[in-house]
C-alpha positions in Angstrom: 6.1 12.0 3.4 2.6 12.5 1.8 1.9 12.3 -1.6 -1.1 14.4 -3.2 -2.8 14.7 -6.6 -3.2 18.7 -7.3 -6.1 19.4 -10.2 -5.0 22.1 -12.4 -5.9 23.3 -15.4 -3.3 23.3 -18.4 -2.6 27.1 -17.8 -2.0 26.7 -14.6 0.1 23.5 -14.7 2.6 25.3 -17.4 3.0 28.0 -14.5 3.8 25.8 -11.8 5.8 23.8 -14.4 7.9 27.3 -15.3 7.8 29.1 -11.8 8.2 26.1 -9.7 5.6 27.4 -7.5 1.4 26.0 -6.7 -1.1 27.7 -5.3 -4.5 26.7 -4.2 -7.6 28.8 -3.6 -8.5 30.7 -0.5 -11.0 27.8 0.5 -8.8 25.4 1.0 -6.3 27.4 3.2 -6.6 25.0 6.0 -5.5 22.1 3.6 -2.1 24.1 3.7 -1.6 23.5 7.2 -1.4 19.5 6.1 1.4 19.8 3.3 4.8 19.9 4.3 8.5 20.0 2.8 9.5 16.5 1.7 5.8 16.2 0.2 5.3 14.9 -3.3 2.4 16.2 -5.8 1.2 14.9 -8.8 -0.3 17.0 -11.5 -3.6 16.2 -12.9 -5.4 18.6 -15.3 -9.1 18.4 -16.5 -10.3 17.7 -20.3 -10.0 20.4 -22.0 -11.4 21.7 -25.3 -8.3 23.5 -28.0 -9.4 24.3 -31.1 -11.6 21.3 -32.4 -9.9 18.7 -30.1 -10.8 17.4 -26.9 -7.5 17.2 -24.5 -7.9 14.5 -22.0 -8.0 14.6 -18.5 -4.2 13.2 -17.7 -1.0 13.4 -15.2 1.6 15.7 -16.4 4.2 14.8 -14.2 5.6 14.8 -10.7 6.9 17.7 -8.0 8.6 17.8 -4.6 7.1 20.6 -1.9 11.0 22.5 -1.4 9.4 25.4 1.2 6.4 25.2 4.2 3.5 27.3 2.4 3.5 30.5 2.3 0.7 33.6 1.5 1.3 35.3 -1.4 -1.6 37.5 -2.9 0.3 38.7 -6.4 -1.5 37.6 -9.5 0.5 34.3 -11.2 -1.5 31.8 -11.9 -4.2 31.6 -14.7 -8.1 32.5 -12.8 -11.3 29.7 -14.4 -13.9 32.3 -15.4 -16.0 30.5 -12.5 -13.6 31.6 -9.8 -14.5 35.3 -10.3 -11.0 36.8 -8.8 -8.9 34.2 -7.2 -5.1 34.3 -7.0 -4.1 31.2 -5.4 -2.5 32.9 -2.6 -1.8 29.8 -0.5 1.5 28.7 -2.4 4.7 26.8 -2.2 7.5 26.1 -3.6 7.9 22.7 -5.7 10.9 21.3 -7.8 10.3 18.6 -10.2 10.5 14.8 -9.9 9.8 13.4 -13.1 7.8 16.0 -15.9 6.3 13.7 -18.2 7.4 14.1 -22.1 3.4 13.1 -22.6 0.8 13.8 -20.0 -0.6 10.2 -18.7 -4.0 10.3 -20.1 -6.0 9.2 -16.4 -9.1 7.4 -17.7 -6.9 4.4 -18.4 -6.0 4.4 -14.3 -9.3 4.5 -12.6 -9.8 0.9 -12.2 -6.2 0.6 -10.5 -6.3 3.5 -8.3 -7.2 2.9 -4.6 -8.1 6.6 -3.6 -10.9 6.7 -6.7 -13.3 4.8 -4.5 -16.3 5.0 -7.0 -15.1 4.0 -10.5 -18.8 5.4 -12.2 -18.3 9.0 -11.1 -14.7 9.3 -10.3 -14.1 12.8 -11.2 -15.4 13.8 -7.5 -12.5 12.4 -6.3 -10.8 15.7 -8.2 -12.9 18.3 -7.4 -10.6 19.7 -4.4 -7.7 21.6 -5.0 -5.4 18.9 -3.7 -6.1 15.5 -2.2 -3.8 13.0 -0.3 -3.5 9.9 -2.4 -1.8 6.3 -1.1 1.5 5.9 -1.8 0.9 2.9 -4.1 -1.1 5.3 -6.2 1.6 7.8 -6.2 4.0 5.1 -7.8 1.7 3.5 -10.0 1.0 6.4 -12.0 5.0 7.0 -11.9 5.3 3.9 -13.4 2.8 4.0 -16.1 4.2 7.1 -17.2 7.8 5.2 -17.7 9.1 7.2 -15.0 9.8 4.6 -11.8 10.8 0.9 -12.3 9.8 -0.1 -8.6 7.6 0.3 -5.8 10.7 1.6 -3.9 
């Protein structure tokens, strides 16, 4: 089993959260060939501006990949203005592990994650669709978010 952090935007992560289903962008199409059924994903969504208040960049919660990927070209998910007209085509099917009732805000977990490499500028680490992450990673932020008593 591999575990990956997915960066989403809020839209996007209500979506997957509804539908059961992520997508990723036609560049990383290759990256699909990696994730498999069994697979778990985490959720992280940028800061985000809503109204007059800043939304943090946080975790909102925890899915299992349920099919192999799959090509799918109908519009679902929510397109960034910079992204012109993608559709996330490369998708599969998730079911939840643990949705949090609060989204982890992620600054407090930089220092103790081992994948963030470079503490200064560690939003780098999140600029791919989806990126493998240790396992101890994967259960820390379970744990932080009340969600997983152990390292089981």
């Amino acid at each position: 089993m591999t575990h990956w952090i997915a960066s989403s935007n809020r839209d996007n992560a209500k979506i997957l959260d509804a539908k059961h289903i992520w997508g990723v962008p036609r560049r990383n199409k290759t990256l699909m060939h990696r994730v498999k059924p069994g697979d778990t994903i985490l959720v992280y969504v940028r800061q985000e501006k809503e109204d007059d208040t800043i939304l943090p960049s946080a975790i909102t919660g925890a899915y299992e990949v349920v099919s192999e990927p799959y090509e799918d070209h109908a519009r679902l998910f929510t397109t960034p203005p910079q992204m012109g007209d993608e559709v996330f085509p490369f998708r599969m099917k998730v079911k939840p592990v643990a949705v949090f009732p609060e989204p982890l805000e992620f600054k407090p977990l930089i220092e103790d994650l081992a994948f963030i490499t470079n503490k200064t500028m560690w939003s780098g680490h999140l600029r791919q669709a989806m990126r493998e992450i240790p396992a101890e990673d994967y259960h820390l932020i379970l744990r932080r978010a009340g969600m997983e008593a152990t390292d089981a």
